[in-house]
C-alpha positions in Angstrom: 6.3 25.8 74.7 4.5 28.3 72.3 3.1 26.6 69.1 3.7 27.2 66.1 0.3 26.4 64.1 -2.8 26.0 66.5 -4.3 29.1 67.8 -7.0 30.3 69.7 -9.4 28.8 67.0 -7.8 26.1 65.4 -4.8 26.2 62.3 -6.5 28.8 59.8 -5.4 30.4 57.2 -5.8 30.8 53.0 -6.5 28.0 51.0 -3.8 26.5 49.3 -0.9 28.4 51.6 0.4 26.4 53.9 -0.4 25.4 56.3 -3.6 24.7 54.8 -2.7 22.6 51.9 -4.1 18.9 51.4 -0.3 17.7 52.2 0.0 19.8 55.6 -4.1 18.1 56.5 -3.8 14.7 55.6 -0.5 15.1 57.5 -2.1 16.9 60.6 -4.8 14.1 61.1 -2.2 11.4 60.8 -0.5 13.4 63.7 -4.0 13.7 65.5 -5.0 10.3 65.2 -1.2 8.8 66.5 -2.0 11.2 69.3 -5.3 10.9 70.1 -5.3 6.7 69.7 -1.6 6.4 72.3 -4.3 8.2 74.5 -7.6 5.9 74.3 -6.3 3.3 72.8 -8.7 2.7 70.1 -12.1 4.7 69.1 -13.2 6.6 66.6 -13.2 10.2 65.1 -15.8 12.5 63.5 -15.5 15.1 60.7 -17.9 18.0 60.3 -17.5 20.7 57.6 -19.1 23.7 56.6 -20.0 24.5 53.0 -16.5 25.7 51.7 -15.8 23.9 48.0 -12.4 23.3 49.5 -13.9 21.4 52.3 -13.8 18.1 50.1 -10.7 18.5 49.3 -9.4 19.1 53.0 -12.1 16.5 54.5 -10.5 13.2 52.4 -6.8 14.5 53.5 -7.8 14.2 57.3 -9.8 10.5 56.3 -6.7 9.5 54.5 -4.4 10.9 57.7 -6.7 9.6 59.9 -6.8 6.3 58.2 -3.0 6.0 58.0 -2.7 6.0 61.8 -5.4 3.4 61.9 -8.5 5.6 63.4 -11.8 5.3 62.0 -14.1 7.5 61.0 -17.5 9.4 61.0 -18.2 11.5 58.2 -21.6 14.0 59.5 -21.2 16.0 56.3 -22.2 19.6 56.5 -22.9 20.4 60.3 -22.6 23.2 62.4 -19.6 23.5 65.0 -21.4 22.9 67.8 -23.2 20.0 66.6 -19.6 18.4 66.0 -19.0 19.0 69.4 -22.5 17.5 70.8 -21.8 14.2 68.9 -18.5 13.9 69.9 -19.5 14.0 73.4 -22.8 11.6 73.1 -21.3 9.2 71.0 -18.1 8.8 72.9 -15.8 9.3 70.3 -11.8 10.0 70.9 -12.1 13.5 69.1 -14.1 16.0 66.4 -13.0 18.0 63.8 -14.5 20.7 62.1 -13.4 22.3 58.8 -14.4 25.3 59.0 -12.7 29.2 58.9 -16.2 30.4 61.1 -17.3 33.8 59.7 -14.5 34.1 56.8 -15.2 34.0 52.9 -14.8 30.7 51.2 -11.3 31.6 50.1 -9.9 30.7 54.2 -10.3 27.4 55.7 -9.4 26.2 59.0 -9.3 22.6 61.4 -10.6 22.9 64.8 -10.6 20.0 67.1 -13.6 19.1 70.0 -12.2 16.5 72.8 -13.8 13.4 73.8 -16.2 15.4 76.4 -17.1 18.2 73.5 -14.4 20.6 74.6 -12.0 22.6 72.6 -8.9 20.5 72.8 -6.5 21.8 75.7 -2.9 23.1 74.9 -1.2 19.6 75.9 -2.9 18.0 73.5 -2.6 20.4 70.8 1.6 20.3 71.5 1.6 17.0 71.5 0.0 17.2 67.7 1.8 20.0 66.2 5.0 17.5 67.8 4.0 14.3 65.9 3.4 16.8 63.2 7.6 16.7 63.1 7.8 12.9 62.8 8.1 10.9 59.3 4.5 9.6 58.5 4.4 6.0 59.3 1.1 4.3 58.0 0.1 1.2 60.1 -0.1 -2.3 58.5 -2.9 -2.7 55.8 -5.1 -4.9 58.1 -4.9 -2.0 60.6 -6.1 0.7 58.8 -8.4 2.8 59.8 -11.9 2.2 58.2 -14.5 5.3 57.6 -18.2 5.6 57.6 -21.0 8.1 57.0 -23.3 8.8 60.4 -26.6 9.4 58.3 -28.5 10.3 61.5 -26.3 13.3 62.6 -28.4 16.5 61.6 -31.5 14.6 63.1 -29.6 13.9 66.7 -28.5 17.3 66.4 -31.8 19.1 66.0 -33.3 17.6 69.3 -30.9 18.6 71.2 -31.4 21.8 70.0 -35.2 21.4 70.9 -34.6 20.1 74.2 -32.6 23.2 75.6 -35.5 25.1 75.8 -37.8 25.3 79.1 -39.7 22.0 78.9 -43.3 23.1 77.7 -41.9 26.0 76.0 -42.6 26.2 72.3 -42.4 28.7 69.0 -45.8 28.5 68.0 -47.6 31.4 66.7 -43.7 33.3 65.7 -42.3 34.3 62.6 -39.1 34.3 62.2 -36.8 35.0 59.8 -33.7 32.5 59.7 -30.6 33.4 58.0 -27.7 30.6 58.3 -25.0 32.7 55.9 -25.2 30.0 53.0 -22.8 28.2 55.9 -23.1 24.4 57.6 -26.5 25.4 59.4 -28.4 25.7 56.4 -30.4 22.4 56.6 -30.5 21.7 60.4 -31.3 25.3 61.8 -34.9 25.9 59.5 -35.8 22.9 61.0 -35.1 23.3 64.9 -37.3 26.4 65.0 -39.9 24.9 62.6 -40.4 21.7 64.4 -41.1 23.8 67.5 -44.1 25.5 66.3 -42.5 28.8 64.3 -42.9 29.5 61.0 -39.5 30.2 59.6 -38.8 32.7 56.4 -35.1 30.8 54.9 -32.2 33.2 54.0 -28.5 32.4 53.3 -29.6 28.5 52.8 -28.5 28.1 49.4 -25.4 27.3 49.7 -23.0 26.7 46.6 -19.7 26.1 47.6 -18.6 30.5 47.6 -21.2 32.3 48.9 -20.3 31.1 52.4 -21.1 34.5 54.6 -21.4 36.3 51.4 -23.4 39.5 51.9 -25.6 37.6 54.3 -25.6 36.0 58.2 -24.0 37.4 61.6 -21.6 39.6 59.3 -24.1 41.5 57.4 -27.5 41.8 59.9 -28.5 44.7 57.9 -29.8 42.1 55.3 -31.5 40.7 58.0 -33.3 43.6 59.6 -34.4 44.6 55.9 -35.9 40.9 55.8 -37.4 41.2 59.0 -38.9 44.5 58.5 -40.6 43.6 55.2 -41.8 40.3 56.7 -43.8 41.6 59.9 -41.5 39.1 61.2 -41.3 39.0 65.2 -37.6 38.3 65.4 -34.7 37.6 63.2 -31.5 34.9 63.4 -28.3 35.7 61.8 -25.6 32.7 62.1 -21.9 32.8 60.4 -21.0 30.4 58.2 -20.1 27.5 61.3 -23.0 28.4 63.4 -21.3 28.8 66.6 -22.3 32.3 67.0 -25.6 34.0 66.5 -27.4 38.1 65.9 -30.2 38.7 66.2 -33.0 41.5 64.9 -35.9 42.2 66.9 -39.4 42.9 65.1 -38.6 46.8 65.1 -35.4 45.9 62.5 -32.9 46.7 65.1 -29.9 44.8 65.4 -28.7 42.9 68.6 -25.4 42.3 69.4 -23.9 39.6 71.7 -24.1 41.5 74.7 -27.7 42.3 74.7 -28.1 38.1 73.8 -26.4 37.7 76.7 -27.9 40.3 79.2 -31.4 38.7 78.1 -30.0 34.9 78.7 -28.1 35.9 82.1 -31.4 37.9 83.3 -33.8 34.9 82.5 -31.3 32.3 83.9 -31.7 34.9 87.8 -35.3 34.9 87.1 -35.6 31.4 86.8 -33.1 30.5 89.9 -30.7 28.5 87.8 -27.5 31.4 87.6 -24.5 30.2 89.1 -21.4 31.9 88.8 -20.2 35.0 87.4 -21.3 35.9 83.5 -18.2 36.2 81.5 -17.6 38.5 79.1 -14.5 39.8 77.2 -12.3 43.2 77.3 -14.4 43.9 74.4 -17.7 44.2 76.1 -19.8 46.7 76.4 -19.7 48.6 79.6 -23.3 49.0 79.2 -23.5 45.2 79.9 -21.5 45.3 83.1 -23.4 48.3 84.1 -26.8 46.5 83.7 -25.8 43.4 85.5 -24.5 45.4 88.4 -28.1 46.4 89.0 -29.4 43.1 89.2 -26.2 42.3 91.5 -25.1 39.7 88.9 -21.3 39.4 89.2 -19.2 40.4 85.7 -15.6 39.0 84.7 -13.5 39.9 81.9 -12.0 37.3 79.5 -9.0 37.9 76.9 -11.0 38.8 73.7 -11.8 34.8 72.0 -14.3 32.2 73.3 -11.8 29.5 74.5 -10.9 32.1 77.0 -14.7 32.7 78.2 -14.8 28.8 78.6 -11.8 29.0 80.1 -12.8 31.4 83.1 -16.3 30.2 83.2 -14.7 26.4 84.0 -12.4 28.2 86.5 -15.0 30.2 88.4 -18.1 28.0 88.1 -20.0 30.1 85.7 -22.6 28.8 83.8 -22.7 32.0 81.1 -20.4 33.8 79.1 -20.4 35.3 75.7 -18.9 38.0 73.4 -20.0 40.8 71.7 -19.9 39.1 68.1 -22.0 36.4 69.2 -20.0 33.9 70.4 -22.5 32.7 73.6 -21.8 29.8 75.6 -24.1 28.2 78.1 -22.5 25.6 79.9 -25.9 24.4 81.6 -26.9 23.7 78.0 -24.0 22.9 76.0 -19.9 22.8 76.2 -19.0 25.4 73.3 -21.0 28.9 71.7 -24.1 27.4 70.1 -25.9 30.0 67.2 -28.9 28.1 67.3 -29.3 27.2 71.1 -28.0 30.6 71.9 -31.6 32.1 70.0 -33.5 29.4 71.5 -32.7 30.7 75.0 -33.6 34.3 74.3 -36.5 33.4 72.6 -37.6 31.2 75.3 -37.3 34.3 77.8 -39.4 36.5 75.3 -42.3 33.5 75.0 -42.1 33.0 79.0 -42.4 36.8 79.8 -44.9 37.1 76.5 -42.8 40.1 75.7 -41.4 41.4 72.2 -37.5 41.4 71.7 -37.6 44.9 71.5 -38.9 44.8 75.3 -36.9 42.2 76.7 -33.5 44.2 75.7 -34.5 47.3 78.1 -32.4 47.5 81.2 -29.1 47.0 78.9 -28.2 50.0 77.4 -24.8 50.1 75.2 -22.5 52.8 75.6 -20.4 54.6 72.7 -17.8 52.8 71.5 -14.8 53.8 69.3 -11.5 52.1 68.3 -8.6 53.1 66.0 -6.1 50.9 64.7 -2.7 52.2 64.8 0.2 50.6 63.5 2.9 49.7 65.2 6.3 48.0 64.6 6.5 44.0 65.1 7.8 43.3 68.7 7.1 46.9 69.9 5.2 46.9 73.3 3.5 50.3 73.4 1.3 49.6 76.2 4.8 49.9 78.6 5.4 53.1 77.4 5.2 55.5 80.2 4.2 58.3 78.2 1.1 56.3 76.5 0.8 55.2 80.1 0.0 58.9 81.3 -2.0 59.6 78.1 -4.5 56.4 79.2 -4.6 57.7 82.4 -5.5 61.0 81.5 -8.3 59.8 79.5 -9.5 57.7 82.2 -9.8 60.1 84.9 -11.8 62.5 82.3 -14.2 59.6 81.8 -14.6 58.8 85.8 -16.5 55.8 86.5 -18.7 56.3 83.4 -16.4 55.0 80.6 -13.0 53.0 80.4 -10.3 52.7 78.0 -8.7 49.6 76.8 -5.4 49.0 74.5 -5.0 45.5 73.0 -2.0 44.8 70.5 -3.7 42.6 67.2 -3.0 38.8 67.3 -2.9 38.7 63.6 -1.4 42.2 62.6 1.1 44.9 63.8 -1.4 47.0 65.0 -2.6 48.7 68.7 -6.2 48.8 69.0 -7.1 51.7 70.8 -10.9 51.9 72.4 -12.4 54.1 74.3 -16.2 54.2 75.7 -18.5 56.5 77.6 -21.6 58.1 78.2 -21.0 61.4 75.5 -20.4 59.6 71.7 -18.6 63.0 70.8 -16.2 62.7 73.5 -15.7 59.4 73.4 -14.2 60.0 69.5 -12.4 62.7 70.6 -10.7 60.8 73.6 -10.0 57.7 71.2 -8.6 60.9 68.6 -6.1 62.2 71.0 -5.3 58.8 72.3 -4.0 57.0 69.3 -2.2 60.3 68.4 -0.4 60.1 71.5 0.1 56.5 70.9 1.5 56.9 67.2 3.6 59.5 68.2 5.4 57.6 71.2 5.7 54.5 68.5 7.2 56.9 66.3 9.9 57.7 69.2 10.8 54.5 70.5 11.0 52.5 66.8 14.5 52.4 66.3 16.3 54.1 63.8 17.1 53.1 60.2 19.9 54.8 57.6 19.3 55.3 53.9 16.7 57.0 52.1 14.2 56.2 50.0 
């Protein structure tokens, strides 16, 4: 059965358009908690929200939801994602929720749900809400309503875990660093992880006021950062988005690194130290230059559908321990259950204090290849990728590329568009390639769209 609001992340979408309206939310955690309590019985559930000024709107809809179906409730307040997830887990509660829309401006909100063992919720259980989401609301008797509380303790139980996923004896002592948490829900707890182990931490993006969520600052604007960096004689940098489940960083030369060279450092450290199991999982989006990198060091590579549910996904079904995507979306399972900002840059920092080595020196051996993509529109419920001419065109470009470059079309989830990337060695014929490509693409769109009458 395909649903209808949960996807890959969550229900997301503009404030105030459904479904993210305070009638739809405090409708959707009445659903979750009728679902969710049939299944344990009893319990509890906890709320975590970024920085949004919609977030207390949408945060008493689920309580009251919640309440109606006779749950109770934590309230953490503003925490990262991740953290939602960790307490979940540890304090054995029936589910989390986050309110959050992750690296979007303050104008999009979203609700994301973490299982009793910190997981993203599976698709059974996700049907089985957006079902109950069909049923008349039905509040439970006034002595079995749900009761709600604040958990004052939560950014202090998340910031040592945070401290404990490093190498036992490791520390930050002696680094500057400069933090920037995107004005989002880190803003309090990820200063202080990196200060209590020894660093001395330079605060951007923690002034949060409600709109200025990943404003001009955090994972979507690292320029900011390697500016900051730069000026500061910093040794690193740490860009988060506004959720904190996925991390940049800058090294102490200004230059910005990507997911893929996070995870080459993490995957490399994890071989040095004996502890890789598995493949590393990436996406279709991942540099070639990573899977070329880990080849040398025989390290296995898998490709995941672009989204970090389906790295968990393949990393769970082929006993992987590490996985990530380029935006930053890192998840190491031997640490935590779900992409982690802040534990994410504790593990490459670790590797850089264990090898006493710069960021700038720990990234050799991973060397990104050119990468360009073209949107092309297409019309809804058009499946270009069939067509045998584009078929001919891809492989055309693929045998000019050889085993040096690869090509990769990928409809849009969220718009009619074909993305169209190509990568290889040569930057200039890589554009040109990804040119002639998504002409050849347009142009057999253009031939198969069927045909309308009338002018205009």
């Amino acid at each position: 059965m395909e649903k209808q609001y949960f996807g890959t992340d969550g229900i997301r979408g503009r404030v105030g358009e459904y479904p993210i309206t305070a009638d739809f939310v405090l409708k959707l955690g009445w659903a979750a908690g009728r679902v969710l309590s049939a299944r344990a019985g009893s319990g509890q559930v906890l709320i975590g929200k970024d920085t949004r000024l919609s977030n207390y709107m949408f945060e008493s809809a689920l309580e009251a939801g919640l309440s109606a179906a006779g749950v109770n409730i934590q309230l953490l307040g503003p925490m990262p994602t991740p953290a939602i997830a960790y307490l979940t887990r540890t304090l054995r509660a029936n589910a989390g929720i986050v309110i959050s829309a992750s690296h979007n401006g303050h104008d999009d909100n979203g609700i994301k749900f973490f299982s009793s063992q910190g997981f993203k919720l599976d698709d059974e259980a996700e049907l089985a809400i957006e079902a109950q989401l069909h049923e008349p609301l039905e509040t439970v008797s006034s002595a079995a309503l749900g009761k709600a509380s604040r958990l004052m303790d939560a950014p202090g139980r998340y910031i040592e875990f945070c401290k404990h996923t490093l190498t036992p004896g490791v520390g930050l002592h002696g680094l500057t660093l400069v933090v920037d948490c995107a004005n989002g829900a880190g803003y309090q707890v990820a200063p202080a992880v990196f200060e209590e182990l020894g660093a001395r931490v330079i605060r951007r993006g923690t002034q949060p006021d409600g709109l200025n969520i990943n404003v001009e600052c955090g994972s979507m604007h690292p320029e900011a950062l390697s500016h900051a960096v730069l000026e500061a004689g910093a040794d690193a940098g740490i860009a988060l988005d506004g959720d904190g489940d996925r991390v940049i960083m800058v090294d102490e030369t200004g230059a910005v690194l990507d997911g893929d060279q996070l995870l080459w450092v993490i995957a490399r450290s994890r071989q040095a130290a004996g502890c890789l199991a598995g493949p590393v999982i990436g996406t279709q989006m991942s540099n070639l230059g990573l899977e070329l990198a880990l080849a040398k060091l025989d390290i296995e590579f898998r490709r995941a559908r672009v989204g970090d549910r389906y790295v968990l996904e393949m990393l769970q079904a082929h006993n992987g321990l590490v996985g990530g995507e380029s935006s930053g979306h890192i998840v190491c399972l031997d640490r935590t259950t779900t992409g982690d900002g802040v534990v994410s840059a504790l593990q490459v920092l670790g590797a850089a204090t264990e090898r006493d080595e710069p960021l700038s020196a720990l990234v050799r051996g991973m060397d990104k290849l050119p990468q360009h993509m073209i949107n092309v529109p297409i019309a809804r419920g058009m499946e270009p990728v069939t067509d045998p001419a584009i078929s001919a065109a891809v492989a055309d470009v693929e045998a000019k590329l050889g085993s040096g470059g690869r090509v990769l079309l990928r409809p849009s989830g969220t718009e009619p568009v074909l993305r169209v990337m190509v990568e290889g060695e040569d930057e200039t014929a890589v554009v040109a390639h990804a040119t002639w490509l998504a002409e050849q693409v347009s142009a057999a769109c253009r031939a198969g769209a069927p045909e309308t009458t009338g002018s205009n």
